[in-house]
N, C-alpha and C positions, 0 to 999 in steps of 0.2 A: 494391572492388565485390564479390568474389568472398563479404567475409565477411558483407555482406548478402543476398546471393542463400542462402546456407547458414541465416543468421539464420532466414529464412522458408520454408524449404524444407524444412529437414532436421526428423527429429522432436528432436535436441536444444534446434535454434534456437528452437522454438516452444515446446519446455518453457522458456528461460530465458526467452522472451516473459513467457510464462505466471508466472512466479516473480517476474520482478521487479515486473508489475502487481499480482498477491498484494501483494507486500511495499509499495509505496507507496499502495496501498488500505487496509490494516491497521495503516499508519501515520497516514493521512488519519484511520481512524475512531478508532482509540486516542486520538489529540487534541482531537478530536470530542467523545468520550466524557470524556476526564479535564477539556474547560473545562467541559464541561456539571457534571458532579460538582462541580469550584473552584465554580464559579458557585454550585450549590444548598447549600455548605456554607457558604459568604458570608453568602447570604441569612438562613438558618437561624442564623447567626449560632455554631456550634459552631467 
């Protein structure tokens, strides 16, 4: 319990908040981004 109360409390806790939503947000969009790209070089047939 204690290391959730820290998680959200302390300023470290809340910077690795912060860091790991970064990191699975720019992961989300990177894939986002690279089927959209697969998808338009398909099309285009290159």
């Amino acid at each position: 319990m204690k290391a959730i109360v820290d998680l959200f409390s302390t300023d470290y806790g809340l910077f690795s908040i912060g860091v790991i939503l970064f990191t699975l947000f720019m992961g989300i969009w990177f894939y986002r981004f690279f089927m959209r790209k697969i998808a338009e070089s398909e099309k285009n047939g290159s």
